[in-house]
N, C-alpha and C positions, 0 to 999 in steps of 0.2 A: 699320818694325815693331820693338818691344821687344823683346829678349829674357826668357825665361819660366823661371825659376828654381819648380822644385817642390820641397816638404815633406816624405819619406816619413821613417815611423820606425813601433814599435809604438804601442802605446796610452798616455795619460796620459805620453808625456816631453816634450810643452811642445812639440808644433808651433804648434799656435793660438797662444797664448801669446809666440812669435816671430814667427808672422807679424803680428801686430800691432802687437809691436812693430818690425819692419822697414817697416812702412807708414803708423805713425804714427797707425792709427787705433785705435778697438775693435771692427770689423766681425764679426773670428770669435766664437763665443759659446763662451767658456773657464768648464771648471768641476774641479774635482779630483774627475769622473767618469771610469774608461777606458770609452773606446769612444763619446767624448759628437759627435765631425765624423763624419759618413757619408759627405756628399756635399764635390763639389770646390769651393771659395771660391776667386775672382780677387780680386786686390787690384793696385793699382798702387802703386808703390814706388820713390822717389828712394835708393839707394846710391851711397854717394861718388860724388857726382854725376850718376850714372849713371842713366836712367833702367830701370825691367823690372817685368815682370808676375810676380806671386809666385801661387802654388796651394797652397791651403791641400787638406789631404786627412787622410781617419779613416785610424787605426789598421787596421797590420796584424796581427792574431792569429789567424791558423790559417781555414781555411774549412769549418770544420766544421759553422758554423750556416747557414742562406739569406744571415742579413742581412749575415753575414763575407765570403759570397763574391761579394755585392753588391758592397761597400765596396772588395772589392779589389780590381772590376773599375772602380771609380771611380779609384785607385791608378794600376792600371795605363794608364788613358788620362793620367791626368796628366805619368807617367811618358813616355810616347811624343810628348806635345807639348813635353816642356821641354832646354831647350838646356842645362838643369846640376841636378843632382838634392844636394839635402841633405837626407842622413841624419841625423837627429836620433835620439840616444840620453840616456840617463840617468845621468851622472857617480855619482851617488849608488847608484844600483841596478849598474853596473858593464856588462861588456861580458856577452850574455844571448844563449843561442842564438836568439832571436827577430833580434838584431841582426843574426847572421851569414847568417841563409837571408833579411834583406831586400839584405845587401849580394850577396849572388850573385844577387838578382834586377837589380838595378842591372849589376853586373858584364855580364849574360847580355842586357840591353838595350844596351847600350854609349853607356850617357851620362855625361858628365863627372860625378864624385861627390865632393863634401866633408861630412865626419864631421863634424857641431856637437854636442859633447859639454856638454849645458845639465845645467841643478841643478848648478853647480859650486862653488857657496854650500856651507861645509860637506865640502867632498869635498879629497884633495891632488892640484893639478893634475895633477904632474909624473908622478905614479903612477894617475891617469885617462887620461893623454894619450900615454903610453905602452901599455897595456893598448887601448885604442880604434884606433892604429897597425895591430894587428894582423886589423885587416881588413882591409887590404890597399889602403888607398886614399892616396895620398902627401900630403894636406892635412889636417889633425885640428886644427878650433878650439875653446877653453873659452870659453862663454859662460854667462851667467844672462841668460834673458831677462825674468824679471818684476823684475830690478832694471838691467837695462841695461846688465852687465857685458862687455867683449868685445864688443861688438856692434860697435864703429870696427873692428876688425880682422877679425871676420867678414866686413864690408863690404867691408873691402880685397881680400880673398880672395875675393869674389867677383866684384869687376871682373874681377881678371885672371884670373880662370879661364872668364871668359864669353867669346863670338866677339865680332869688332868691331859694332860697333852698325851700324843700318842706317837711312838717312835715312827719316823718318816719310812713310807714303802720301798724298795729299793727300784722301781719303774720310776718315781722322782727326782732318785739322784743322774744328775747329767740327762736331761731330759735336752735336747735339742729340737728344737721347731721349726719346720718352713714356716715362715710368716704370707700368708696371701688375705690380700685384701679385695677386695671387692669392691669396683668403680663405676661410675656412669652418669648419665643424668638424672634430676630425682624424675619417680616412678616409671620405674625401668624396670624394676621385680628385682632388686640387689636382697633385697630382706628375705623375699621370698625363695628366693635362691637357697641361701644359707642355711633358712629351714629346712629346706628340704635337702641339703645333705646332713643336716645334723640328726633330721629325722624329728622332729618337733618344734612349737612355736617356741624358739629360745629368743626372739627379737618381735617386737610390735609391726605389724603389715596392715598396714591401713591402704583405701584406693584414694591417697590424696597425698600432693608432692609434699615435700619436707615431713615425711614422720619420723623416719628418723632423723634426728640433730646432733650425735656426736657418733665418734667412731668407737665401734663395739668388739672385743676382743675375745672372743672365744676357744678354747683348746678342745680339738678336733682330731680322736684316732681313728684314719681307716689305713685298710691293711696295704694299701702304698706309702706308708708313712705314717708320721705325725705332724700335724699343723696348728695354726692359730690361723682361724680365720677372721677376719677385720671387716664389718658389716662397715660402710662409711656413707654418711649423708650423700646428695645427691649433687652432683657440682653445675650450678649455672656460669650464665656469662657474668663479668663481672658487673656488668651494665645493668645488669636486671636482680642482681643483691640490693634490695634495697635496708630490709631491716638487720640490724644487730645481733639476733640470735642466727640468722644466714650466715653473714658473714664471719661468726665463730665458726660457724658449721665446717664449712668450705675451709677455713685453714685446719681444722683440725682432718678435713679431709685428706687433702695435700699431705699435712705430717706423716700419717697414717701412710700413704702412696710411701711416702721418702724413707718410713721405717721396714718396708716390706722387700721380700725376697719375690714374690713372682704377683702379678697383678690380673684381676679379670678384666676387662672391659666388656664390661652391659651392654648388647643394642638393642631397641626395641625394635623388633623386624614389624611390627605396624606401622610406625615412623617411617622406616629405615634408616638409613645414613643420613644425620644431619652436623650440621656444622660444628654445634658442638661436642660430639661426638669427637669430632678430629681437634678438639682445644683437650679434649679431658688425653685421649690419646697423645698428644706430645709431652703432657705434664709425666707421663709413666713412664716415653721413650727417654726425658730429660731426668728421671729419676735412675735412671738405667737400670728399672728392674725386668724380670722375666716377666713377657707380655704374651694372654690366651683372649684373644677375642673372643666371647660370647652372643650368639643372636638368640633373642628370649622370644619365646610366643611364636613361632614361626613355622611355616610344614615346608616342605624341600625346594617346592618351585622359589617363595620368596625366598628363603635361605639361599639360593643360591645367585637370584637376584642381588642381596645385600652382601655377602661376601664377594662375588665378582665387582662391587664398587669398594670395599673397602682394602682388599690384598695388595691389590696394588701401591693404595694409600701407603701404606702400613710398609710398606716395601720400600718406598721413597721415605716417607720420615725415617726408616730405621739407616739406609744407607746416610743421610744428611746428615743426621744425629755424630753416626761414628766417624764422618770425615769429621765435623767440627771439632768432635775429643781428640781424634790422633793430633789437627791443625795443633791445638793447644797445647799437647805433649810433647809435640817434638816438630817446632813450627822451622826447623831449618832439613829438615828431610820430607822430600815426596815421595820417597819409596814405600811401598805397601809392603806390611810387614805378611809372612806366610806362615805367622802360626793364626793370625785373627782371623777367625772363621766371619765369613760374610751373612750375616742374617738373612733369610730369606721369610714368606709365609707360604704355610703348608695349608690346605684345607682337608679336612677328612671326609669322606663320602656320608652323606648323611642317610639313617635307612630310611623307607618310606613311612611317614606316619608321624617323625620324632618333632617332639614338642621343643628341642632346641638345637643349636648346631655349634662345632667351637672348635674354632682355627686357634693357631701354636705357632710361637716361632720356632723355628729349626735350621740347625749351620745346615750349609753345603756338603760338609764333612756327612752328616744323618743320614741325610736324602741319597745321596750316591749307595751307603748301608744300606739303608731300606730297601 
């Protein structure tokens, strides 16, 4: 098992921003918004050789709103699973009483903690690094994470401040995942969804659109498999993105649809079927992954109301979808080939009482089985 190195700090000092670049990739969705991470991002990450699991985690400032005391309960589990906690602060903005009531929450957890005093572009180390000292933790590094500064000797610093590694479980090696994401419009219950197959609040549920802002990857065993399932912001029209951290949102949504093996689509059966509902549904059919309509919040009469308008849907984009792919592959034959099973949608009988309902595609081939 790897060791799990966690991110806390306040808002806007460039956790994301490091964790990225500690992992080499661009998975967190970094914008010079505070307060833009809610929920906790795993990433894996090669340090001086070392393997470990990094947690990315939002801003802590105050719980004075719902969505703060959310966030910080997000925080706090990240806090209680990591074997080494780095505080990240702001070289430029200086040492801030927000810095000192996270470091006595660390303090009061008792996990190993190293100071990363980032923005240090522009700032005088000697007189940051001393000033940051005085929280009381014995390791204080300067780094810049958006140019790479400091980062080898961060890295140094946190081998040896980690316990010895431990030989890898063999349920690790060759671990294969269905990838399923989770789609729709925002507050549609995607979050809520998830939780409750995970069985706990592992993602922030607020009742207001846009809580979640990046797409969340979680490893999920049930005894059909194993999965990752992919919590994703909630996608509008493009006409109605107006702000920047949206419109991150939405492509990182998209990604997310494009990296996945089977897809849900959210409906809110209060709504029912609206418009855009059938823009989010083509981005999935043109992604050509495995698609499971979902109706949330619903009991059987409307359930059955909003899947009789959307099968059909779902039936025609799916035939369109596959003439345009064969058009493209093989634009000098119109013969229909007979191993390509024809998509069809199946609805399942819903029992009385159930709080959701969830159609599947299924070949020709199934159904004839069935």
């Amino acid at each position: 098992m790897t060791s799990i190195v966690a991110l806390v700090g306040r808002p806007n000092v460039g956790k994301s921003t490091l964790f990225n670049r500690l992992t080499g990739r661009r998975d967190a969705l970094v914008a010079d918004v505070p307060g833009l991470t809610r929920d906790r991002r795993y990433g894996a990450a090669l340090i001086a050789e070392r393997r470990c699991t990094l947690i990315d985690t939002g801003g802590l400032f105050g719980e004075d709103e719902p969505i703060a005391r959310l966030t910080a309960q997000q925080v706090d589990v990240a806090i209680a699973e990591a074997d080494l906690a780095l505080l990240v602060v702001d070289a430029r903005a200086g040492r801030l009483a927000g810095d000192d009531e996270i470091a006595a929450k660390l303090r009061r957890a008792g996990v190993r903690t190293i100071v990363v005093a980032n923005k240090i572009d522009g700032a005088r180390e000697d007189e940051a690094l001393g000033e940051f000292h005085a929280l009381g933790f014995a390791t204080v590094a300067a780094v810049s994470a958006a140019h790479g500064r400091g980062i080898a000797q961060l890295g140094r610093a946190i081998v040896a401040a980690l316990p010895a590694p431990e030989a890898p479980s063999e349920s690790m090696v060759g671990d294969a995942r269905i990838r399923l994401a989770v789609v729709g419009r925002p507050n549609v219950g995607k979050s809520t969804l998830v939780n409750r197959w995970l069985g706990e609040e592992r993602v922030v549920v607020f009742d207001e659109p846009g809580t979640t802002r990046d797409a969340i990857e979680i490893a999920f065993d049930h005894r059909f498999g194993k999965f990752v399932l992919i919590d994703t912001a909630g996608i509008r029209r493009k006409g109605r993105v107006e702000a920047v951290v949206e419109k991150f949102s939405v492509v990182k949504s998209l990604a997310a649809l494009e990296s996945a093996h089977v897809a849900v689509l959210l409906i809110d059966a209060r709504e029912g079927l609206v418009e855009q509902d059938l823009h989010v549904l083509d981005y999935a059919i043109e992604a050509g992954v495995g698609l499971v309509v979902a109706v949330n919040g619903c009991r059987c009469a409307s359930c059955r109301r909003c899947t009789a308008r959307v099968l059909p849907i779902c039936s025609r984009k799916r035939r369109g979808s596959t003439r345009r792919r064969r058009a493209k592959c093989r634009p000098t034959s119109s013969r229909r080939s007979s191993s390509a099973a024809s998509k069809v949608m199946h609805r399942r009988p819903c029992a009385a009482g159930a709080s959701s309902c969830v159609t599947r595609t299924r070949s020709r081939t199934d159904l004839r089985r069935s």
